[in-house]
SEDRENZA-753743 format. One line per field, with one value per atom (N, C-alpha, C, O): x, y, z; residue in one letter; atom name. Coordinates in nm, 3 decimals. Layout:
% SEDRENZA-753743
c1 [X, ...]
c2 [Y, ...]
c3 [Z, ...]
rest [A, ...]
atom [CA, ...]
% end
This chain:
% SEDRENZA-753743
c1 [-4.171, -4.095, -3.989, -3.908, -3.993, -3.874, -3.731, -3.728, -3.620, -3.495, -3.401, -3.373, -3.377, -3.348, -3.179, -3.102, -3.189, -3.127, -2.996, -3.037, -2.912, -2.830, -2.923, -3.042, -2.818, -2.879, -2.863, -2.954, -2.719, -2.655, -2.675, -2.668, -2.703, -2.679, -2.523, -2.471, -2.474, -2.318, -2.337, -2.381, -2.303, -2.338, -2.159, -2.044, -2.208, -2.045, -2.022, -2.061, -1.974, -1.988, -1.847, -1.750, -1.871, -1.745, -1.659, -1.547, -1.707, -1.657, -1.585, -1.488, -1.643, -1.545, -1.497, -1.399, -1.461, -1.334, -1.246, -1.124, -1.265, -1.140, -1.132, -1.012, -1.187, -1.144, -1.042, -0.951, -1.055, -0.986, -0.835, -0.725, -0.917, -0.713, -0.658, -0.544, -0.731, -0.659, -0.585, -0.488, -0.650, -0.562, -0.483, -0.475, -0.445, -0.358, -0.207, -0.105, -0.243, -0.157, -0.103, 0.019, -0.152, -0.108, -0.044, 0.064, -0.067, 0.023, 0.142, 0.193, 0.208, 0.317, 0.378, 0.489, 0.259, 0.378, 0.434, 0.531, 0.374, 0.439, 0.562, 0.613, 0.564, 0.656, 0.821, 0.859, 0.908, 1.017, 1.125, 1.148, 1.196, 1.300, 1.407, 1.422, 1.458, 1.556, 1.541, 1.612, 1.405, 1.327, 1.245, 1.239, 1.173, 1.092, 1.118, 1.108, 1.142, 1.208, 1.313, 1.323, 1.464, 1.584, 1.592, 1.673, 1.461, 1.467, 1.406, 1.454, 1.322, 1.251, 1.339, 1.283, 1.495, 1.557, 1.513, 1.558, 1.441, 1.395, 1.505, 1.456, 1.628, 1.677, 1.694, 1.639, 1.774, 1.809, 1.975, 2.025, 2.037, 2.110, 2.112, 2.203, 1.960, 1.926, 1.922, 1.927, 1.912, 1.844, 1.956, 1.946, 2.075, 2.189, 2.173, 2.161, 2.176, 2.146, 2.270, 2.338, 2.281, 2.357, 2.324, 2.221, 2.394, 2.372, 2.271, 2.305, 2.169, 2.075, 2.012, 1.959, 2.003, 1.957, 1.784, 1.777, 1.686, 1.568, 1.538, 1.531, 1.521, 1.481, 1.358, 1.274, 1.367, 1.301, 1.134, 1.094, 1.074, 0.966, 1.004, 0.968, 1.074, 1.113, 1.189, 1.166, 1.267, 1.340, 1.226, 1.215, 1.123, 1.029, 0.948, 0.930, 0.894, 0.822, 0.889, 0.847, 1.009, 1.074, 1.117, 1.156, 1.103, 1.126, 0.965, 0.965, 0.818, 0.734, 0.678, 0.606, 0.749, 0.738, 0.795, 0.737, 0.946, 1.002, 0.938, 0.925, 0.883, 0.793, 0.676, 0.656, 0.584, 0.524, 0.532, 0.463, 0.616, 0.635, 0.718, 0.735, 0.759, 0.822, 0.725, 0.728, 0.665, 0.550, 0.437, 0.365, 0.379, 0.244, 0.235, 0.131, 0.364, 0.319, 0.268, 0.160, 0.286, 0.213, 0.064, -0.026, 0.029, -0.069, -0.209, -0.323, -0.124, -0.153, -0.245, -0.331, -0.160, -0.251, -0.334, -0.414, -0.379, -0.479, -0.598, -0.679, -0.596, -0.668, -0.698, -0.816, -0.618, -0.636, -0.808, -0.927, -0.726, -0.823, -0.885, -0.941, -0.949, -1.062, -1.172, -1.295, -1.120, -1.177, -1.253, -1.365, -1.157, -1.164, -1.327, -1.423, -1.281, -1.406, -1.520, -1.603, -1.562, -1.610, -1.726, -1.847, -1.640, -1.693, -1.748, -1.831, -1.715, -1.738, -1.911, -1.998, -1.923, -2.008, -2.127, -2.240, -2.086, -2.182, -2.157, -2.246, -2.082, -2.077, -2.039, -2.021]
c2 [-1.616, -1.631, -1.522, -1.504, -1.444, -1.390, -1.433, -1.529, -1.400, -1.467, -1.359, -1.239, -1.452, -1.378, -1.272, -1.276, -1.190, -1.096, -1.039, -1.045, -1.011, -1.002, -0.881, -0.865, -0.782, -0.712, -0.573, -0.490, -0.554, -0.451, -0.500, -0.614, -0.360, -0.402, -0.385, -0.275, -0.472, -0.464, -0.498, -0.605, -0.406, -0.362, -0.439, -0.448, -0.464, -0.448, -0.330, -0.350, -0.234, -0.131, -0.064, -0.076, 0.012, 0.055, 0.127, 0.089, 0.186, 0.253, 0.190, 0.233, 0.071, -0.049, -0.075, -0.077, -0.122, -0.148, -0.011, -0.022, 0.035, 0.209, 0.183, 0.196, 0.160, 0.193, 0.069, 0.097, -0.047, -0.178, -0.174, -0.205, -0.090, -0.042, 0.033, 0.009, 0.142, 0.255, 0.218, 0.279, 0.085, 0.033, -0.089, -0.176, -0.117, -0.140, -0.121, -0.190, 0.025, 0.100, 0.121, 0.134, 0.124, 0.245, 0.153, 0.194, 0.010, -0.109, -0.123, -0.225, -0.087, -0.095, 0.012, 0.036, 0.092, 0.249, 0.268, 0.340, 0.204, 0.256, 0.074, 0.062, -0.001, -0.101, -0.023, 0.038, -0.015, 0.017, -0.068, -0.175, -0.023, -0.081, -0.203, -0.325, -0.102, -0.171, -0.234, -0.325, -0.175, -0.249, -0.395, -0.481, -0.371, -0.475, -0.540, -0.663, -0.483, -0.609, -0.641, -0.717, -0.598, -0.635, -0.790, -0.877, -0.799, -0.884, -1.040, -1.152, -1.011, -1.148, -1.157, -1.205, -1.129, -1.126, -0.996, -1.008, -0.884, -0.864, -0.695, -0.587, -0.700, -0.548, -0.492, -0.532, -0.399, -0.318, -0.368, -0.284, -0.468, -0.574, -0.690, -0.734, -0.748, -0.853, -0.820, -0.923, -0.706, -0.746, -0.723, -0.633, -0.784, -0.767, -0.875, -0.997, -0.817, -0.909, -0.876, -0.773, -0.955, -0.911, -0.878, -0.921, -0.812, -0.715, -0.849, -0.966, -0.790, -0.879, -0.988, -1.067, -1.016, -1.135, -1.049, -0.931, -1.117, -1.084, -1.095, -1.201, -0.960, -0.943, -1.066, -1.110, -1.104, -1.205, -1.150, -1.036, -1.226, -1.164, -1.090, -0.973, -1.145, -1.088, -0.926, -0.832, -0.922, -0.785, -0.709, -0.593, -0.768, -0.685, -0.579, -0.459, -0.696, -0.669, -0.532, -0.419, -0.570, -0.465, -0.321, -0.222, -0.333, -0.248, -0.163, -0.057, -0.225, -0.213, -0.121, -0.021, -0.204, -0.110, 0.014, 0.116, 0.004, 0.154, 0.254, 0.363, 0.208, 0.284, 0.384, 0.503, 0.252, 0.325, 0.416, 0.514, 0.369, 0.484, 0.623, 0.737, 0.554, 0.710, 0.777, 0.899, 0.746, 0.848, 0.844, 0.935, 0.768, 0.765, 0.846, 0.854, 0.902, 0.977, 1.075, 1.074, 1.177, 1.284, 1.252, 1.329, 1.175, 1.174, 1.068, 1.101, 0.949, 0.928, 0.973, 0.922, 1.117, 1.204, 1.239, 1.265, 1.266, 1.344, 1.277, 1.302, 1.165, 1.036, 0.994, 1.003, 0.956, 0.913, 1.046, 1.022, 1.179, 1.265, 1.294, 1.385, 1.257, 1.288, 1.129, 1.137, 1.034, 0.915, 0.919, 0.880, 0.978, 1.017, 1.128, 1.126, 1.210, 1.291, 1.230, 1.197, 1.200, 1.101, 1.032, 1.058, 0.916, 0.848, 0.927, 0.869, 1.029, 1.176, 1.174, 1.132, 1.231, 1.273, 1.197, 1.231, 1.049, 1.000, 0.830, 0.750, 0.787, 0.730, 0.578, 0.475]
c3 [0.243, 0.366, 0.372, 0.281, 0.495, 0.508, 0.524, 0.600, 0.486, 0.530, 0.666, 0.664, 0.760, 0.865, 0.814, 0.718, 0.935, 0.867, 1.016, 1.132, 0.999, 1.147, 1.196, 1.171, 1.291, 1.366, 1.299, 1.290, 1.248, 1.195, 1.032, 0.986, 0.959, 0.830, 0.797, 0.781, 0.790, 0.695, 0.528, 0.487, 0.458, 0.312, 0.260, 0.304, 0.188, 0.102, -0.003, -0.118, 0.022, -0.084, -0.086, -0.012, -0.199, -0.306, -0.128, -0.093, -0.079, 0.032, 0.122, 0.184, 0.130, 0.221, 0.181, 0.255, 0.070, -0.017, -0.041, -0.026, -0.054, -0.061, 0.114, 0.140, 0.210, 0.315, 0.360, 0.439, 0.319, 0.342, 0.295, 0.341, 0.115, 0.041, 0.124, 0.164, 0.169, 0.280, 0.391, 0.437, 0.445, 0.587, 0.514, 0.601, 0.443, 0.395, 0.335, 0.345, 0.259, 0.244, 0.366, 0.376, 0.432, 0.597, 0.649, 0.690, 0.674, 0.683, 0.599, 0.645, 0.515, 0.445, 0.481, 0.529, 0.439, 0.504, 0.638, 0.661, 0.721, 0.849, 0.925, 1.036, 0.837, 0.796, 0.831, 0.731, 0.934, 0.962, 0.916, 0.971, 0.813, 0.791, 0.885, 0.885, 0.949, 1.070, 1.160, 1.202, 1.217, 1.308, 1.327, 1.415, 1.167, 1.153, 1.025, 1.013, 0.953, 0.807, 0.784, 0.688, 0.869, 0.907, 0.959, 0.928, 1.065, 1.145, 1.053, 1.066, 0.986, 0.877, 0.787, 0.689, 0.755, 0.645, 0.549, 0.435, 0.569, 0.391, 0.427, 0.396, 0.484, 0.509, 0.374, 0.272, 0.386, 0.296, 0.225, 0.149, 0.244, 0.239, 0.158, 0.088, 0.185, 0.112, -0.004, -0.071, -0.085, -0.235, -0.304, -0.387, -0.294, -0.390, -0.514, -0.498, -0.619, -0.735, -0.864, -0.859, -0.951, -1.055, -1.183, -1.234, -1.236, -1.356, -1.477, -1.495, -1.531, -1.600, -1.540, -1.618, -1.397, -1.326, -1.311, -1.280, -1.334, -1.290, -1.136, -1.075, -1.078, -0.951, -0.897, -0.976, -0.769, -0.747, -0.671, -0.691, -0.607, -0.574, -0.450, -0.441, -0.350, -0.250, -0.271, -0.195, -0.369, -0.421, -0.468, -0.428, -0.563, -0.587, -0.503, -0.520, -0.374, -0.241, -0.205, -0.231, -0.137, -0.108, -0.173, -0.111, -0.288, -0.391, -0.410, -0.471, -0.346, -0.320, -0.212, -0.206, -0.128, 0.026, 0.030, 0.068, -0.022, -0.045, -0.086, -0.030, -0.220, -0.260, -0.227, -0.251, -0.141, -0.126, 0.001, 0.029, 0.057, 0.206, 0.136, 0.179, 0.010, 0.008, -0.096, -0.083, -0.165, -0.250, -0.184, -0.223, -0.089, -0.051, 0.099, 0.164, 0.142, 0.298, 0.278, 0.337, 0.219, 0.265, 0.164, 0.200, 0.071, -0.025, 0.128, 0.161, 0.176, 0.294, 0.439, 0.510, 0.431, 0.569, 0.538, 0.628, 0.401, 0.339, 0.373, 0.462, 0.267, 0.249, 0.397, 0.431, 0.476, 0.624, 0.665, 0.683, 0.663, 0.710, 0.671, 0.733, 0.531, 0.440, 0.501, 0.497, 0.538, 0.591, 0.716, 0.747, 0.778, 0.958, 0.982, 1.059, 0.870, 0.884, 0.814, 0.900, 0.693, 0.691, 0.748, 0.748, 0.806, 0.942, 1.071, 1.142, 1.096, 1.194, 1.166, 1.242, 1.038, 0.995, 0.965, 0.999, 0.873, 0.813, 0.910, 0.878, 0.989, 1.096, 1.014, 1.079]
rest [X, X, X, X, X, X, X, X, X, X, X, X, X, X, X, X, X, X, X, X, X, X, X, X, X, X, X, X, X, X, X, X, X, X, X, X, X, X, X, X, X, X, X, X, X, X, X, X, X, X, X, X, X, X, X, X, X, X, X, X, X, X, X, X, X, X, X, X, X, X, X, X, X, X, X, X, X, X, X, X, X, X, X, X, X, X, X, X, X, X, X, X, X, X, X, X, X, X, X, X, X, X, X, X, X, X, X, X, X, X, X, X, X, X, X, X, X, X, X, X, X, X, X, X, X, X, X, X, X, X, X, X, X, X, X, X, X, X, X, X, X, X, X, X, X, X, X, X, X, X, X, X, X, X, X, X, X, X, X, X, X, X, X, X, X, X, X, X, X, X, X, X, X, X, X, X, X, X, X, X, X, X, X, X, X, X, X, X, X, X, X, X, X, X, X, X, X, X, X, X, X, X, X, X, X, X, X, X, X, X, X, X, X, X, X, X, X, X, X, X, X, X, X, X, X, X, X, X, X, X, X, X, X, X, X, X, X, X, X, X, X, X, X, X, X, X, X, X, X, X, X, X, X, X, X, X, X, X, X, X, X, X, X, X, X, X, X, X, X, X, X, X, X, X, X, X, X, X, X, X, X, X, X, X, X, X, X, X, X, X, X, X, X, X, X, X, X, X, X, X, X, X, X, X, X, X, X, X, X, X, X, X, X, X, X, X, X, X, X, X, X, X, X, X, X, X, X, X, X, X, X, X, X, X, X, X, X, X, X, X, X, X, X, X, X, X, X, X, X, X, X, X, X, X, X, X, X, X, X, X, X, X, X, X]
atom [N, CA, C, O, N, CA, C, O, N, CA, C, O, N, CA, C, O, N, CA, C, O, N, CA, C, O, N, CA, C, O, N, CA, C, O, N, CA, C, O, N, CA, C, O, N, CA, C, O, N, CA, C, O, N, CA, C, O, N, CA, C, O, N, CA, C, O, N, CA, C, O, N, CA, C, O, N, CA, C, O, N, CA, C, O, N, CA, C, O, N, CA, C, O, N, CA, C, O, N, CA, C, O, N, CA, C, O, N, CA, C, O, N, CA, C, O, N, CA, C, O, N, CA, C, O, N, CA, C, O, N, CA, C, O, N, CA, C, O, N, CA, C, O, N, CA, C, O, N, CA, C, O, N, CA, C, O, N, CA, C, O, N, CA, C, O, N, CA, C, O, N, CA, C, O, N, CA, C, O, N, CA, C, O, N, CA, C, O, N, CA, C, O, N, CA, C, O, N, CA, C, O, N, CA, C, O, N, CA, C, O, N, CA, C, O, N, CA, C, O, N, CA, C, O, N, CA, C, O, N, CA, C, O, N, CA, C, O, N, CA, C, O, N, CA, C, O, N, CA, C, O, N, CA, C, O, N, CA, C, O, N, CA, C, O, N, CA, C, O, N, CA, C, O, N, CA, C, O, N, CA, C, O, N, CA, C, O, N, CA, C, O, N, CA, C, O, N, CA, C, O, N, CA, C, O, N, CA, C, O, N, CA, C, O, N, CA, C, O, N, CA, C, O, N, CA, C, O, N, CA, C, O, N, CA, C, O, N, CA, C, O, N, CA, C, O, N, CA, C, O, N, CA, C, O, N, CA, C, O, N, CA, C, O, N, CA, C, O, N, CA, C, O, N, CA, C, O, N, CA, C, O, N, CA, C, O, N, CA, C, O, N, CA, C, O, N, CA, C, O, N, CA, C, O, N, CA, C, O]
% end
């Protein structure tokens, strides 16, 4: 017996997953401080802690996001346009 099958093949492969991390990243990175995490509590304000207190998850997060918007932009456009073409090409 055959087993029915959709219309489109959708694969799960190593490529969709690097492309899923990719829009992900790109979701944190473009995350505005003032604009948009000021407003849920998580500003640049909130993470006051004291000397030997273990940072909480929320300080972490944030300590996260910084991150990566600040080491991952220009590594970012690359990756973005190595994707873009890509898809161009091999669809």
């Amino acid at each position: 017996t055959k087993l029915p099958t959709c219309g489109n093949n959708m694969a799960f492969t190593l490529y969709s997953l690097i492309q899923a991390a990719i829009l992900c990243i790109n979701a944190v990175a473009v995350l505005h401080e003032e604009r948009f995490l000021s407003k849920i509590g998580w500003g640049v304000d909130q993470s006051v802690g004291g000397f030997g207190d273990e940072p909480g998850v929320k300080v972490q997060l944030m300590n996260l996001i910084r991150s990566v918007r600040t080491v991952m932009r220009v590594p970012l456009i690359a990756v973005n346009s190595v994707c873009i073409v890509l898809l161009l090409l091999f669809g």
